[in-house]
N, C-alpha and C positions, 0 to 999 in steps of 0.2 A: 689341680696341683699347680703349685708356683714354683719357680727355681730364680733365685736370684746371682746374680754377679757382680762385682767390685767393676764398673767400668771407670774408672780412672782416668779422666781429662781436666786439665785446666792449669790454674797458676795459683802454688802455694807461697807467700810471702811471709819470710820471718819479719816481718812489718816495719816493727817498732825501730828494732836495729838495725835493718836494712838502710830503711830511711833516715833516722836520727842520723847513720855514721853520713850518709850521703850529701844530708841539709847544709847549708852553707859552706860544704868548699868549691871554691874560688878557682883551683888550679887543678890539672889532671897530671901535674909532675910530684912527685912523693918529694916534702922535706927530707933535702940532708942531713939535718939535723936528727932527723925523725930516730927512735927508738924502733927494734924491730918487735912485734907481737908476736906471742908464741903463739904453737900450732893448735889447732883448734880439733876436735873429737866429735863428728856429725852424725848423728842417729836419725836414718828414715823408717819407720814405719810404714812399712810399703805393703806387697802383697809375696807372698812364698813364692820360690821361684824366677821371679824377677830379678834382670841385670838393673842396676843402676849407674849412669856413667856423669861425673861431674867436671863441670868447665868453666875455669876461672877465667872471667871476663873482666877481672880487675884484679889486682893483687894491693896487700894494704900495708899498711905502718903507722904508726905510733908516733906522733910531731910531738916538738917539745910541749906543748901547750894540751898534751893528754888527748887529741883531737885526732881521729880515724882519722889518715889521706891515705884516697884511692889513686890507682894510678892504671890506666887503657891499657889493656892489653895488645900488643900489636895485633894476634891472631885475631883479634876480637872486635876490631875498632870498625867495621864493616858490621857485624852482627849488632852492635848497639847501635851503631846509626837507621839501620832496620828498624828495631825495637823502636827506636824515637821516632821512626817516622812512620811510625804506624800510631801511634800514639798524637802525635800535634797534626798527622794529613798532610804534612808539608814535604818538600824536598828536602830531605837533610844531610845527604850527599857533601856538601862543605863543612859539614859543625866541627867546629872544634872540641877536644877533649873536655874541655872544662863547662862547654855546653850540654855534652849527654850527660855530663856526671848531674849536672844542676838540672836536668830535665826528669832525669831519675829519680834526684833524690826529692822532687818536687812531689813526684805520686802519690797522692794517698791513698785513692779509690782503687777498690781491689780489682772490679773489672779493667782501669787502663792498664794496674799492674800484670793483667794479665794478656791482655793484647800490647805490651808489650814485649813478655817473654817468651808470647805465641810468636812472635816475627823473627825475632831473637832467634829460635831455634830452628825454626826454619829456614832461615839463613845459614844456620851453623849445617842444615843438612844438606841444602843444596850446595855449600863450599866443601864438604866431605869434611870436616874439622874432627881431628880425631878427641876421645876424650881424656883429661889431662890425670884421669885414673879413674877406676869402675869397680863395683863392688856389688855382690849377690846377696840377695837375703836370705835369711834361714828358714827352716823350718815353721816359725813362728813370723816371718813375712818380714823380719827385720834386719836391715842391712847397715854397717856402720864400717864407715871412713874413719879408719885411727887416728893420724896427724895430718891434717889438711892443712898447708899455709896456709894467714891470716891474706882475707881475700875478700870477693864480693863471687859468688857462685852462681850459675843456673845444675842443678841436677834432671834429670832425664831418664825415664825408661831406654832400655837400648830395645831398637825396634824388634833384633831376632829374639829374643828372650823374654819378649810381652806374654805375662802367663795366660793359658785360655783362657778366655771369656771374658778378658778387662782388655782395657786400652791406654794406648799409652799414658803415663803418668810426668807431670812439668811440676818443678818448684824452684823457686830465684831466694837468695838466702845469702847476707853478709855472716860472716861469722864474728867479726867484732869481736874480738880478743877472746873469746869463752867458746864451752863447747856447747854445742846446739840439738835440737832435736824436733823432729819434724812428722807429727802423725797425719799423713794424705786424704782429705777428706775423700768419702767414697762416694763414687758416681753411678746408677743402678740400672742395668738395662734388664731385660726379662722376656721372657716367650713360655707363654701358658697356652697349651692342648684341651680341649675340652669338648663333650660329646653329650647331643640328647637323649634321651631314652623313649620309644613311642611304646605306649598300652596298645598293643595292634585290638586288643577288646574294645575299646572307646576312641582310640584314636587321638590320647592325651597325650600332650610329651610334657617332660620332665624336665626340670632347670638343667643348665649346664655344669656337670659332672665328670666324671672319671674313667665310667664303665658302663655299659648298658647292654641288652639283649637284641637279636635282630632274625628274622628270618630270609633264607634264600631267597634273593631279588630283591628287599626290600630297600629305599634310600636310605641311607645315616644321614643327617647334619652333624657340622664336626664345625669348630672355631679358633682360630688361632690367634692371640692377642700378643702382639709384641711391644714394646718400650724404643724411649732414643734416650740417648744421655742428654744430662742438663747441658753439658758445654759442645751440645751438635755446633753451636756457632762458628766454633775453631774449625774445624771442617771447612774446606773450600768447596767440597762435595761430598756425599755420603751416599754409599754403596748399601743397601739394604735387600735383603735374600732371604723369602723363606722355604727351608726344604721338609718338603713333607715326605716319609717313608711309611711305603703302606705294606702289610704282610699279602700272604699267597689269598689271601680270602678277601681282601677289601678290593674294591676297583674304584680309582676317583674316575667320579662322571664328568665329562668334558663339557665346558659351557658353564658351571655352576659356580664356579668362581665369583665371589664378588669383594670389595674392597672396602671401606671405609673409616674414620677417623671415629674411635670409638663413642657412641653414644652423641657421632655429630655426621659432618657431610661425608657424601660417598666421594671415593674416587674416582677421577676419570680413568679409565680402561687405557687410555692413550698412554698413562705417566706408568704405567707396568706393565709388565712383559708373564705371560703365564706359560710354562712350558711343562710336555710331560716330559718324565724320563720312565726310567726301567721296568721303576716299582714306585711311581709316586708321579710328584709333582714339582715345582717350584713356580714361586711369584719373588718378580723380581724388579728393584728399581735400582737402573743405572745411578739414580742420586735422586734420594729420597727429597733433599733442597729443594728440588726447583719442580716437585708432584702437583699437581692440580686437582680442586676438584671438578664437579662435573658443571661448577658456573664457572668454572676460567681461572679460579682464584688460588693463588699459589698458598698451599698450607703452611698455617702455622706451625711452629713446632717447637718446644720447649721440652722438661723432663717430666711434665705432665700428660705428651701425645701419647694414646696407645691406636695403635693401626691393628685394623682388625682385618681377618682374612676370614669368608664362611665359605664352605663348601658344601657337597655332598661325596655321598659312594656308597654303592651296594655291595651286600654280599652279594659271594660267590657261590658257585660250586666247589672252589677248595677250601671253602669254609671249615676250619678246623675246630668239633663240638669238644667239648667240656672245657677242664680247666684251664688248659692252657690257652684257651680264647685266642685272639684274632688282634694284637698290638698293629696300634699306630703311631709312628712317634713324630714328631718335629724337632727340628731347631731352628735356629735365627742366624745368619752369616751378617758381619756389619763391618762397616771401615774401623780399624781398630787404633788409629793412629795419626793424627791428623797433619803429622809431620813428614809423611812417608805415602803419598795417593797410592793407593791402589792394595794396599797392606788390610788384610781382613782378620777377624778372630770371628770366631761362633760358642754359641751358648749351647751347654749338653742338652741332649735331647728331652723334652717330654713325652710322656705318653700316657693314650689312653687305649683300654682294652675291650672289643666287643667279643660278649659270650653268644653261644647257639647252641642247640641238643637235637638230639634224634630221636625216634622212638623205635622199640624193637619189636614186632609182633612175630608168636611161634604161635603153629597150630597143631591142635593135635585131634585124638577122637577120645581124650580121658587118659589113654594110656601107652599111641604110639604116634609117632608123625604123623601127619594127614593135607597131601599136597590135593593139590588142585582149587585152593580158595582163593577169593580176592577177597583183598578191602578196600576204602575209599577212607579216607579222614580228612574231619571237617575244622574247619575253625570257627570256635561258636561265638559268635558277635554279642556283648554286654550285654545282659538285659531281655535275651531272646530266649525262646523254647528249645531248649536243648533235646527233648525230646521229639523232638519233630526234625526226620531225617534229613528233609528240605533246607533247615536253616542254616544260615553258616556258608563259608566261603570254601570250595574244594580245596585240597593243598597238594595240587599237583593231579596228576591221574589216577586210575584205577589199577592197582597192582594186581594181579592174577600170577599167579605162583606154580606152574603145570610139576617144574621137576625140584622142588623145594618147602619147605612149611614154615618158612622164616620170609619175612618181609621188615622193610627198612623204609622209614620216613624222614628222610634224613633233612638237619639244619634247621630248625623251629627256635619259635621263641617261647614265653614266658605265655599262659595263657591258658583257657578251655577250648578243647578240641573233642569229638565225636568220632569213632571208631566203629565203621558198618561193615558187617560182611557182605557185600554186596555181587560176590559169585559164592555160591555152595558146592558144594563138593555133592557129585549125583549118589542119591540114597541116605544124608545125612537133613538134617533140620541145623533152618540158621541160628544163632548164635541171636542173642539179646548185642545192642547196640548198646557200645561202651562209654559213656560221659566223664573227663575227667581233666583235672586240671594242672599245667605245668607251675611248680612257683620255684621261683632263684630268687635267691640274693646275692648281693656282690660289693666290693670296695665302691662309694660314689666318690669317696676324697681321700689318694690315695698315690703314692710318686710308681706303685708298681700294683695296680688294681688286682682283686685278687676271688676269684668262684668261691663266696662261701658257704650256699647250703642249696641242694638242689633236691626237692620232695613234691607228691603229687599228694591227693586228695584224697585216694582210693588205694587199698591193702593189696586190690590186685596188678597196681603199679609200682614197681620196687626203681628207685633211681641211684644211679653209680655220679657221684662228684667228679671223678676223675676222668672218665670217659663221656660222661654228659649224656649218656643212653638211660633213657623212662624205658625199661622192656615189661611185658605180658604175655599171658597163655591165652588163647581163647578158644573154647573146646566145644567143639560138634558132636551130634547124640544122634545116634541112625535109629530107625525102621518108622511107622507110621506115629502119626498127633494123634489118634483115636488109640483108645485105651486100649491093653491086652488082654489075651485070653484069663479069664478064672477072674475076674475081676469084677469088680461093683458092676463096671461098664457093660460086661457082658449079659448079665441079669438082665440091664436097663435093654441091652438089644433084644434081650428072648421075649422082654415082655413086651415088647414095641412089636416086634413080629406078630405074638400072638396076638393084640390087638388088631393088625389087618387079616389076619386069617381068616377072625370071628367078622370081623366088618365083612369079607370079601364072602363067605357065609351066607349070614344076612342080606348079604344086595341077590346071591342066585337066586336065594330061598321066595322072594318076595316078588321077584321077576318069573317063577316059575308057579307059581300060585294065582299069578294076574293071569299067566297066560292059559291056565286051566279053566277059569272061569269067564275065560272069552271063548 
């Protein structure tokens, strides 16, 4: 299952107008002359939930000549000198007004446009510059500025009001005498949970999925695949965190941790930190930026990385059988803000579900309880003699049952198993050994995987969905294997008898007759 998010970074440029008002003027002082522009009507298409705060870094007018002139904002004249000089590499600490405006309006390339409103605003946060008004989106993720003076703008996410799982959001925008509107391209981070399946019959596993079956002690493989945003760049560092939560029935195994750039190099162990907590786990990079692989080589990383995490974990003994199975879930924690170090958001969690069952055996003698039996049940390997007591793998001990006629095989998986009585109950005949097979199915693709059908092979195993218990009877016959009185059998003894009688006869008669004639 995939979950996707709007993560929101970078620099949206109303372009055309931004620049056209910006291109050749000459001076950063507004015509006296100038006419004033009316107030303009800004529409963002943002994401629900989000503040958005705007800051005029210029304000405009209308020169006789129908010609936008912009004019420096005082609060601001340190913040575009930023922007510019992040832009030309240089010291721009002396420009003059008429120099940032002519440096701006020079832009075309959307990346400078946007390394320079990434300086820009991070200037405006490290000077604490408040916003010169701020507005919420609605419902439907869209937020509008009724009358803005005519101006040169940056808008901004405000950092407390970044809705989960996006980040912050920058766009730089003249308004140029009209009203404007502005849909936020989207930026996608993501964190996908995924789980093998093994045939403990054949020892096959299964593509990675949703759901799968497991028995007590056995390993799980599980996979976590996360994303970065396109615009990691603006980041000076990036905090990346994945938290894994496991229920009462999983155990992550220590050491099984491994790392790598999906479907490329592994990471070095050094550039992340694996820690357990309560009920789970986390991997963690203080700043994903500066990770290495395992030849030295610092990762690439674009909005095409996916960072993969594999692990294992067995079930337990608090393995919980039937439907309600055994949830694992994840999410992703990341820097959410590249204006603000240390600010994170997370992605809702995924998850994936492992099923187990049990089996119930009652004993009885046809008609009442009948304690004092054991069984043993086996697990019968693909392809083998299921009739042959021998084969197969034990699944666990010999239960013997002195003060009960009910026995529990608790936490199995999917498969054929053998059921032997292997203590009798003194004065009864064993019990024919039982052959028969577990089948489940289950969600494999699936945002909340779900137990769909649980049936064996044999009439005299009934299965419950809900509890995930296979129960049966298996019923002991007391007195002797030789046949009873008044019966065929007994003829067959009288006449066997009278055979030795007559032989036993014959041998005196013939030893008594020898010895006469000696």
């Amino acid at each position: 299952m995939k979950r996707t998010w709007k993560a929101l970074v970078g620099v949206i440029s109303a372009a055309a107008m931004a620049v056209a008002g910006l291109m050749g003027v000459g001076t950063a002082v507004a015509d006296t002359t100038a006419g004033e522009a009316t107030d303009s009507t800004v529409t963002i298409n943002g994401v629900k939930g989000e503040s958005y705060g705007a800051y005029e870094l210029m304000t405009a007018s209308i020169g006789s000549n129908d010609a936008i002139v912009y004019t420096v904002s005082d609060s601001y004249r340190d913040v575009l000198k930023a922007g510019m000089a992040a832009v030309t590499g240089e010291d721009e600490s002396g420009a003059t007004d008429a120099e940032i405006i002519e440096t701006l309006g020079a832009l075309k390339d959307s990346s400078k446009i946007q390394t320079f409103a990434n300086a820009a605003y991070k200037k405006i946060k490290a000077a604490d510059i408040p916003t010169n008004t701020a507005e919420s989106a609605n419902d439907s993720g869209t937020a509008t500025f009724p009358s803005l003076p005519q101006g040169y703008y940056l808008f901004a996410s405000q950092s407390e009001k970044v809705a989960q799982g996006h980040t912050a959001t920058l766009a730089m925008l003249g308004t140029a005498g009209r009203d404007q509107e502005l849909t936020l391209k989207a930026d996608s981070v993501t964190l996908t949970k995924k789980v093998k399946d093994s045939d403990s019959s054949t020892g096959a596993l299964s593509d990675w999925q949703d759901a799968a079956d497991y028995a007590e002690g056995e390993s799980i493989p599980f996979k976590l695949v996360g994303t970065v945003p396109d615009k990691i760049d603006a980041y000076d560092t990036y905090k990346y965190v994945f938290h894994d939560t496991e229920s009462q029935g999983l155990k992550y195994e220590d050491g099984t941790v491994s790392v790598k750039v999906f479907n490329g190099a592994t990471v070095d162990p050094a550039s992340y930190k694996v820690a357990s907590t309560e009920n789970g786990f986390t991997v963690s990079f203080a700043d994903l930026k500066t990770a290495k692989d395992t030849d030295g080589n610092v990762l690439t990383l674009s909005g095409d990385t996916q960072i993969e995490v594999d692990y294992s974990a067995k079930l337990t003994s608090d393995a919980v059988e039937g439907s309600t199975g055994n949830p694992n879930t994840a999410y992703l924690e990341f820097s959410n803000d590249p204006y603000n170090t240390g600010l994170t958001g997370q992605t809702p969690p995924d998850k994936v579900t492992v099923f187990t069952y049990g089996l119930k055996v009652t004993k009885t003698d046809g008609k009442n309880p009948l304690k004092g039996a054991g069984f043993t049940l086996y697990k019968v390997a693909d392809g083998t003699d299921a009739t042959d007591t021998a084969t197969g793998t034990k699944v666990g001990d010999e239960q013997v049952n002195t003060e009960s006629n009910t026995f529990a095989f608790e936490r199995l998986d999917a498969g054929t198993y053998k059921l032997v009585e292997s203590t009798v109950p003194a004065g009864y005949n064993k019990a024919d050994d039982m052959t028969f097979t577990i089948n489940a199915t289950y969600d494999t693709v699936s945002d909340d995987p779900q137990l769909k059908t649980l049936t064996t092979d044999k009439t005299a195993f009934a299965a419950d969905l809900t509890t995930g218990i296979i129960s049966t009877e298996v019923v002991d016959t007391t007195g002797s294997l030789l046949p009873s009185t008044g019966g065929m059998g007994t003829t067959l003894l009288y006449v066997g008898g009278g055979i030795l009688v007559v032989a036993a006869g014959v041998y005196f008669g013939l030893r008594r007759r020898k010895a006469s004639k000696n």
